[in-house]
Each structure stands twice: as C-alpha cells, then as structure tokens.
N, C-alpha and C positions, 0 to 999 in steps of 0.2 A: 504494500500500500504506500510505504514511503516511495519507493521508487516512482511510481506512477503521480503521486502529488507533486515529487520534486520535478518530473519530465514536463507535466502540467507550467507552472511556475516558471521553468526554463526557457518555455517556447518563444519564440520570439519571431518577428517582422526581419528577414535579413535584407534591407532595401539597398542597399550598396552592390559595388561591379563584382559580379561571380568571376572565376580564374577561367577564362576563354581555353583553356589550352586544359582543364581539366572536366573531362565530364560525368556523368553520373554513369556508373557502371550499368547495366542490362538488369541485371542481381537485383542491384538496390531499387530502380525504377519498376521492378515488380511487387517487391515488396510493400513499398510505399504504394502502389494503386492495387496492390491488394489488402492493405490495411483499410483503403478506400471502400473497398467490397463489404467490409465483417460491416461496414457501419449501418445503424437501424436506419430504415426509411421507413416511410408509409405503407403499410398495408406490403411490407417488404418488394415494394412496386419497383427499386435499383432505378430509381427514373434518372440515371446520367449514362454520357457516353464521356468520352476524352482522345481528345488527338494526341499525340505524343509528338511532338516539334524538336528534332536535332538536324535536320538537315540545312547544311551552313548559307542555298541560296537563299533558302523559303526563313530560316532566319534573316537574315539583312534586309528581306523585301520586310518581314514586320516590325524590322527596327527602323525602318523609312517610315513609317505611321505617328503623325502626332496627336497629340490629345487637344480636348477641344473642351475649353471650360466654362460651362454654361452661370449665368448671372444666378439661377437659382443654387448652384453649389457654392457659390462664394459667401451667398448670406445665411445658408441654412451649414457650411467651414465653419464661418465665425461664430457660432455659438457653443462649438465644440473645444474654442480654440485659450488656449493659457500663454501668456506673455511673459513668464517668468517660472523656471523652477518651483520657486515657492511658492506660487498663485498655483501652479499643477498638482504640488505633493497639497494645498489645502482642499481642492475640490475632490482630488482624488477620483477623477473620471476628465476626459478628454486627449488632448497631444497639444504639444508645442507648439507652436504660431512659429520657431523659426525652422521647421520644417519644410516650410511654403516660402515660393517668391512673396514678394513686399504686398503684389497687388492681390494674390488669393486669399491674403490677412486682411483685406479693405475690401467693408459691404459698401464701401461707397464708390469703388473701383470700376472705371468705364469699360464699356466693349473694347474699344481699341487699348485699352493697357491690358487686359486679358488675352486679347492678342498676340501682344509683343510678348507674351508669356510661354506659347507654344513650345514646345520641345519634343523629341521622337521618345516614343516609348520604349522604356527598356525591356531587353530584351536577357538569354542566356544562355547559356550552352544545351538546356533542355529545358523545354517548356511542355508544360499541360494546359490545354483549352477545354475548359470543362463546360457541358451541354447538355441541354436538357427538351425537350418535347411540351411547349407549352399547350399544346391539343389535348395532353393525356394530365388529368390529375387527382389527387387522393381521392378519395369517398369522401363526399360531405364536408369538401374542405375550400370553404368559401375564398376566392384568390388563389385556390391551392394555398395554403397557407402552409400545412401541414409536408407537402411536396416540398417546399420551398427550405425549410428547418430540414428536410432530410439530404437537403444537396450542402444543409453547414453539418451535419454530421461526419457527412464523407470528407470533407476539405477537413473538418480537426481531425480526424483517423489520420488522415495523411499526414497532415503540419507535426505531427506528433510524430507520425515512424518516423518521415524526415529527420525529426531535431534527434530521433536515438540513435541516428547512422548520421551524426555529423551533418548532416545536408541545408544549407539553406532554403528558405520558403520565403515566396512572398508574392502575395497575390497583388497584380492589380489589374483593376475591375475596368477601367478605362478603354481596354480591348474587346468589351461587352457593351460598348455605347455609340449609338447613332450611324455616322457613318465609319465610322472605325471597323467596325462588327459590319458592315457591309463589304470592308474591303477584306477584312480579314477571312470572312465568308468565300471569298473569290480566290485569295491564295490558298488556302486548305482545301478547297471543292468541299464547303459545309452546304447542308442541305439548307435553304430556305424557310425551312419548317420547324430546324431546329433555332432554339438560343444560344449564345453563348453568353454561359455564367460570368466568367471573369478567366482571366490569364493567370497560371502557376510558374514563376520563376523556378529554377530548380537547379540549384550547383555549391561553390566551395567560392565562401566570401573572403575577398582579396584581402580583408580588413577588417577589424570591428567595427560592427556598426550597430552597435550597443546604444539605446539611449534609455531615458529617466522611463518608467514603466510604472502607474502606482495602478492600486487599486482599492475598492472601496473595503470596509472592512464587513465582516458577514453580521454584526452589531447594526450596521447602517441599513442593509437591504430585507434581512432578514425579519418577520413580523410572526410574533408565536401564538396560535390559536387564533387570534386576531388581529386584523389589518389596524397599523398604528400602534401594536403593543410589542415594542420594535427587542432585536434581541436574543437569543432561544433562553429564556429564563426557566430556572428549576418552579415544579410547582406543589 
C-alpha cells in the first residue's frame, strides 16, 4: 500500500524536451497501454482506441502544428492561476501564472497578443493519440459522463506505469482542438467519426522539470456523514 501511495504522490507532468535520441522500448510501450487496459470503464465498454506515433516524418509534420488560444481559455486560465509560490502553497489548488507567456496571464489580453503567442506543439520521440467514438456511450449516462471519467481512468493507469518505468508523461490536450484535430486527423488517417482525446508525450526528460505541486488537505474536501461537517471525525 505504501508503495502505490508513494507512486501516486510521485506522479508528475514531465512538460520539458524528452532525449530525441532515446526512445521508449516496444516492452515498456506495452506495458504502459496495457496498464491502460486493466483500467474500469463503463459498463466495461474499453470505449478508446490509440495511435502509437514514433515514426520521425509523421512526427515533424505534428510538431509543425501550433496551438490556437481561444479568448474563453485565457479568462476561465486566470482563475486557476497563483502569482506567487506563496499565494499557490495558500490556496493549495491551481498552477503558477509563470508557467504561461505574459499574455495567457491577462483576461484583459487582445486577439492579436494571443497571436503573437503561437508556438508549434510539442512533440517526442513517442506519442499516444488517445480516441474515442462519441456515437457510442455508457447506459444512462447523460453527456456520456460516465464514458468520459472512464477515458481518465485509463490515462492514470498509464501516467502511473509510466512514472514506475522511469518514463515521462505529459498530456497535452491542444492536439484534440479545433483545427489542430483536423489536421492531425489527416496525418494519422483518423476516422472522422472518431475524437481525439488529447496527445501523450512519452520519453526520458533531458532535465528536471520539477515544479511547486500542492494539494489540498483531505480535512479540506473531505465532509463526514454530512455535507459541511468537514473532516473524517471519530464519532
């Protein structure tokens, strides 16, 4: 049990340059999408598929993709966002603000500085495009709700074998938006019918790229018996 709390705890976002020149063995890439597999879904429905991306044209063509930052992320960013280490360790829920250029920190920030913000997405020596059939969904599960929670089941299976085989992880979802996801559709021949969830980085980070990480305390979220009687208190 300790082992699995401390692997929990460990896990982390590795957003920085994976080692181009090292890639994730056959071995390990199966194990990590079959850790994907044991994970519960709906009605054991397996509602994903995955592309497995190493090949070095069809990466370059998705590292030529920039991201496109819409006016409603910038203002529904900033309320996520902490200005200072100790403003972050007080709230104990959200990210850094210097994580972002200047202008993804400013709800007051025009189209054309959002703009001049573009950048190609990154990319790695192996990527996972994770997809799903939004035609097909749980029983009785309004928005697929239920579908939708069983495609984060499989992404923590994964981030989790990843982090016990060394491996970096780190999704980003940008690859699953607008036209990005149209183009990216066109390099892989994805069906039209399918989504894609979001993009999985997958390699051996050049670096740490460690940062501040809090969380809330289970005092804070936790309510015993009932809502507002905050705590798991003896009774």
């Amino acid at each position: 049990m300790t082992d699995v709390y401390q692997c929990i705890q460990d896990r982390f976002s590795a957003r920085g340059p994976f080692d181009p020149g090292r890639p994730v063995s056959k071995q390990d890439l199966e194990r990590i999408l079959g850790a994907g597999s044991w994970a519960p879904t709906a009605h054991n429905m397996q509602n994903f598929e995955f592309v497995v991306v190493d090949d070095a044209k069809l990466l370059a063509a998705l590292g030529e993709l920039k991201n496109s930052i819409s006016m409603d992320f910038i203002k529904e960013n900033y309320r996520q966002l902490s200005f200072s280490e100790e403003e972050l360790k007080r709230k104990k829920v959200g990210i850094l603000a210097d994580r972002f250029p200047s202008a993804w920190t400013d709800p007051g920030a025009t189209l054309e500085e959002l703009r001049a913000t573009e950048r190609t997405l990154p990319t790695s020596p192996d990527m996972l495009f994770m997809l799903y059939d939004p035609s097909r969904r749980a029983p009785a599960s309004e928005g697929d709700f239920l579908g939708i929670i069983s495609l984060g089941n499989v992404t923590q299976n994964m981030w989790l074998m990843a982090s016990t085989l060394g491996i970096g992880f780190h999704i980003v979802s940008s690859f699953g938006d607008g036209v990005v996801e149209k183009e990216v559709k066109r390099i892989l021949s994805i069906p039209d019918s399918l989504k894609i969830v979001y993009a999985i980085r997958l390699g051996y980070p050049l670096s740490d790229s460690g940062y501040l990480r809090v969380r809330r305390e289970v005092d804070d979220f936790a309510h015993h018996n009932h809502y507002g009687k905050k705590g798991l208190n003896e009774t």
